[in-house]
C-alpha positions as CSV (number, residue, x, y, z in Angstrom):
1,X,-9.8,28.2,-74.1
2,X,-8.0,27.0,-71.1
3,X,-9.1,24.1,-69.0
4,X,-10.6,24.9,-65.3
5,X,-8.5,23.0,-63.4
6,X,-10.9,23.5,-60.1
7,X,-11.8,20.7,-57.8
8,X,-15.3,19.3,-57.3
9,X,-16.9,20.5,-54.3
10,X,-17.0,16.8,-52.5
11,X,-14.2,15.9,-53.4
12,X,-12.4,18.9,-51.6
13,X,-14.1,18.3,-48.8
14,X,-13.5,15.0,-47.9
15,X,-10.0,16.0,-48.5
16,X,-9.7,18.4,-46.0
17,X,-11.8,15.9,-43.6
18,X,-8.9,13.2,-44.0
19,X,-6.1,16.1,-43.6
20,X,-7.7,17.8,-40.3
21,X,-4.7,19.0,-37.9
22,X,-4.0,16.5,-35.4
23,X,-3.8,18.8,-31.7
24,X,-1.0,19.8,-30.3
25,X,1.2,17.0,-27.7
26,X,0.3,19.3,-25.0
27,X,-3.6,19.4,-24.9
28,X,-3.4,15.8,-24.7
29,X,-3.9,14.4,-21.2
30,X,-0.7,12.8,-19.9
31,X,-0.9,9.6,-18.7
32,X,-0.4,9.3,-14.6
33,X,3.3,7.4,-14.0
34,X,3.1,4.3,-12.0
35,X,4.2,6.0,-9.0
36,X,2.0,8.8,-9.2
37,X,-1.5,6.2,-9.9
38,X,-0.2,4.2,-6.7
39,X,0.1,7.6,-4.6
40,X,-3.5,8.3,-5.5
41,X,-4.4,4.7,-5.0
42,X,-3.0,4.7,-1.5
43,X,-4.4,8.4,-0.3
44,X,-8.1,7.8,-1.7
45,X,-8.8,5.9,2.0
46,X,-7.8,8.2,3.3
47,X,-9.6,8.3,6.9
48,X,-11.3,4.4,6.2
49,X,-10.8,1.6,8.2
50,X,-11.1,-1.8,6.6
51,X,-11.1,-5.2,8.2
52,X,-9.1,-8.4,6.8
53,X,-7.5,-11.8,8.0
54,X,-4.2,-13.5,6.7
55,X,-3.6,-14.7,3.5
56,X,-0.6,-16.7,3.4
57,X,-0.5,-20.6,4.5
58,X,3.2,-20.2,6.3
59,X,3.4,-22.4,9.1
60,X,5.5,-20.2,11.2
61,X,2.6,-17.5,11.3
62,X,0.1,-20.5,12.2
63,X,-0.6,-18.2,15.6
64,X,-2.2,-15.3,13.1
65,X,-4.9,-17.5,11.7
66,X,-8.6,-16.6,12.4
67,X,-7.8,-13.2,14.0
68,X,-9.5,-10.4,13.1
69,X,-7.7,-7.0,11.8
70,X,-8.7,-3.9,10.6
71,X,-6.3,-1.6,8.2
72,X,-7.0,2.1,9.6
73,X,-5.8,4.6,7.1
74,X,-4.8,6.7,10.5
75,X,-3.0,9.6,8.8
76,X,-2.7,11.6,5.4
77,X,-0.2,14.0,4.9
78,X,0.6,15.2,1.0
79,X,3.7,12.8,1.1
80,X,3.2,10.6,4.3
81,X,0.6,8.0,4.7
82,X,0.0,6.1,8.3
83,X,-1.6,3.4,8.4
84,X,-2.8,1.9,11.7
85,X,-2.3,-2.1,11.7
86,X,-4.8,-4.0,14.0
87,X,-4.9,-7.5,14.9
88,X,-7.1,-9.2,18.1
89,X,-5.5,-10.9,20.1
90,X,-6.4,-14.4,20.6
91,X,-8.9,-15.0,23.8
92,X,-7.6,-15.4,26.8
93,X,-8.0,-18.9,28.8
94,X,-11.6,-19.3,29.5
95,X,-12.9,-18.3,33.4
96,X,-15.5,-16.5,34.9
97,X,-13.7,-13.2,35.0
98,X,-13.8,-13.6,31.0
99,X,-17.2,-14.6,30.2
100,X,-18.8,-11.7,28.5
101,X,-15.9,-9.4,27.5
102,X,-14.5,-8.8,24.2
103,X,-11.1,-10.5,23.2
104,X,-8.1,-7.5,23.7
105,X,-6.7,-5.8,20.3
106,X,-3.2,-5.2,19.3
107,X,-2.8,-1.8,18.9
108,X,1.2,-2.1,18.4
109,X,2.1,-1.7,14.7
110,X,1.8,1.2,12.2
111,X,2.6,1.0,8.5
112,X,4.2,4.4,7.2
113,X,4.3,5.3,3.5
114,X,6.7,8.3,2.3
115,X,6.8,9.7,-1.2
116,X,10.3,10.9,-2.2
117,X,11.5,13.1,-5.0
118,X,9.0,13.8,-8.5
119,X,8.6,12.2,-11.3
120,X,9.8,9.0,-12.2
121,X,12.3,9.7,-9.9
122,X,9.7,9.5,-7.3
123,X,10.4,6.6,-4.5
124,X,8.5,5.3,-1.5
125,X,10.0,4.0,1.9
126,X,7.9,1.4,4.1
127,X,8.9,2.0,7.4
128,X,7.6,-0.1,10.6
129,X,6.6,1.7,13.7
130,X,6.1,-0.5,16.7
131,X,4.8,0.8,20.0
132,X,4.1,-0.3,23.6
133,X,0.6,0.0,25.0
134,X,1.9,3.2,27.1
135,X,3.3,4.8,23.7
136,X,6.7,4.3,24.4
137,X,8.9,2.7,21.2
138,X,9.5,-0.8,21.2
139,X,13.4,-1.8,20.7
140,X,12.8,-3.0,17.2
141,X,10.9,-0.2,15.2
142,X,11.4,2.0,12.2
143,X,12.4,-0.5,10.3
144,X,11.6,-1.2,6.3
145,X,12.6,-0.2,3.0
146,X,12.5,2.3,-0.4
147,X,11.3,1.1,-3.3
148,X,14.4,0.2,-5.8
149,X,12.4,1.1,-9.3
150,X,8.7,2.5,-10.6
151,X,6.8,-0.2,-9.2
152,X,3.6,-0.3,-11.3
153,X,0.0,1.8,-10.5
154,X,-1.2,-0.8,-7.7
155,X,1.7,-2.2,-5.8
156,X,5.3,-1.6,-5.1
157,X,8.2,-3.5,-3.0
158,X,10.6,-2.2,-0.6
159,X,14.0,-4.1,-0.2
160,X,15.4,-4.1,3.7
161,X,17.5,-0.7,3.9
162,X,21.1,-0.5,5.2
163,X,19.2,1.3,8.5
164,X,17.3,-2.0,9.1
165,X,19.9,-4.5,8.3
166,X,21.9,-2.8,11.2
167,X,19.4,-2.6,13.3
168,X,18.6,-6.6,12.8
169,X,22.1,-7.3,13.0
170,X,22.0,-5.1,16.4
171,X,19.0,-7.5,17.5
172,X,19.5,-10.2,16.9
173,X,17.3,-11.0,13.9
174,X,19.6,-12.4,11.3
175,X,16.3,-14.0,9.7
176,X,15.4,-10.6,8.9
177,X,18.4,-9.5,6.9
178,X,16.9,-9.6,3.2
179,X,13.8,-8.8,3.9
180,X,11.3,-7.6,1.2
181,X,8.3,-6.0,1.7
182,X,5.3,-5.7,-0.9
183,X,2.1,-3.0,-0.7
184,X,-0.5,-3.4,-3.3
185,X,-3.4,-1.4,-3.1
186,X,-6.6,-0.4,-5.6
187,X,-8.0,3.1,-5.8
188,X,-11.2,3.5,-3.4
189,X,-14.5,2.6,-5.8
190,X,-13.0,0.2,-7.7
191,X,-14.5,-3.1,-7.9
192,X,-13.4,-6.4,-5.6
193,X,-11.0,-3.4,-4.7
194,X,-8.6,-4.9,-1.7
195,X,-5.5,-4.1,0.2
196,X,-2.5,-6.4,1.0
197,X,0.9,-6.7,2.7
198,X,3.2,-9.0,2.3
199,X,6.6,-10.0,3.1
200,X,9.4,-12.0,2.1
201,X,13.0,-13.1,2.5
202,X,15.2,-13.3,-0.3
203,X,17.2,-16.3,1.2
204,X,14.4,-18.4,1.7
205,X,12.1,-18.6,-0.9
206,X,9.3,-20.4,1.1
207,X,8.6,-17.8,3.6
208,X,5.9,-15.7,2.7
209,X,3.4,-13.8,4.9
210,X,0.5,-12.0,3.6
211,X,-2.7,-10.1,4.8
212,X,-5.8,-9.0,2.8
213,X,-8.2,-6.2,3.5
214,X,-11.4,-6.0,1.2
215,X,-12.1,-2.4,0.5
216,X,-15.1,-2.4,-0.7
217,X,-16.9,-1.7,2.4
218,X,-15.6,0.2,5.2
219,X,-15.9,-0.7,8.8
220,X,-16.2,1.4,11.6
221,X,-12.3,3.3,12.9
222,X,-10.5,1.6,16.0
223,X,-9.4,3.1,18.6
224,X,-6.1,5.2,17.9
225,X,-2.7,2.6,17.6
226,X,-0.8,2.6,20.6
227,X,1.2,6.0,20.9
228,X,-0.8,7.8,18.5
């Protein structure tokens, strides 16, 4: 009589439990590259305003201390973000005519982010755009940098481009010639979330300027940046 070689019935199934097909690479969710997560990070505020002060303890920017500024995401485009810089002035010498009005803004600066290429070839460029109160372009403006490598999911740095350096050169501004620029940003809803821009000089270690925006509450839209 032959032997029944067939396999108890709990036994066979935990068997094919532990051997259950694993699913396919594709119907797994990919994970967002660290330029797409800071793209997203940057364009959910979109429309919000959001006020801040400086940061940085530099003694050269002692005249930005205890100003108020607001960060005005001005501008959304799928690859272009503007955003508005704002920064009151300090009040003018006390008088009669000044008692009772509020202290004029800066409406002059606006930071402008621009997504390049796909992928993780995908760069950004930081470019400065500096107006006059009637619109018209001040003679140092469009000036910045690309990002030089992925960056991570909240911040990236922009290195001074060849079009700034010349443009420096051009002005004057020989202080400016290794600039580097740093963005760091969370995604809208997340918590302590905040905003910051920062700059620094590769020949001089100690200068460092930096201003902070908390984004977890918005504040109310200024006024359109000069030539907007």
């Amino acid at each position: 009589m032959t032997r029944s070689h067939t396999m108890p019935a709990p036994i066979a199934l935990a068997l094919l439990a532990g051997c259950t097909t694993p699913a396919p690479l594709g119907d797994m969710p990919a994970a967002a590259s660290p330029q797409q997560a800071f793209w997203q990070a940057l364009s959910s505020h979109c429309g919000k305003a959001y006020a801040g002060a400086l940061a940085s303890e530099d003694a050269r920017d002692a005249d930005w201390a205890g100003k108020a500024m607001v960060a005005h995401w001005a501008a959304c485009e799928e690859d272009r973000v503007a955003i508005a810089f704002h920064v009151e002035e300090a009040p003018p010498s006390s008088s009669s005519e000044t008692v009772g009005r509020e202290n004029p803004w800066n409406r002059s600066r606006t930071w402008i982010v621009t997504r390049h290429g796909a992928g993780a070839d995908t760069r950004f460029t930081l470019k400065h755009d500096h107006r006059h109160a009637d619109g018209e372009a001040d003679a140092v403006t469009f000036y910045g940098g690309t990002s030089a490598d992925a960056g991570s999911a909240r911040a990236q740095d922009f290195p001074v481009d060849a079009e700034s350096v010349a443009l420096f050169t051009r002005e004057g501004l020989d202080a400016s010639l290794t600039n580097v620029w740093h963005v760091a940003v969370d995604p809208a809803g997340s918590k302590d979330a905040r905003f910051a821009y920062q700059l620094t000089r590769r020949n001089d270690p100690t200068r460092r300027f930096r201003v902070e925006f908390d984004m977890t509450k918005a504040v109310a839209p200024p006024p359109p940046a000069w030539g907007w």
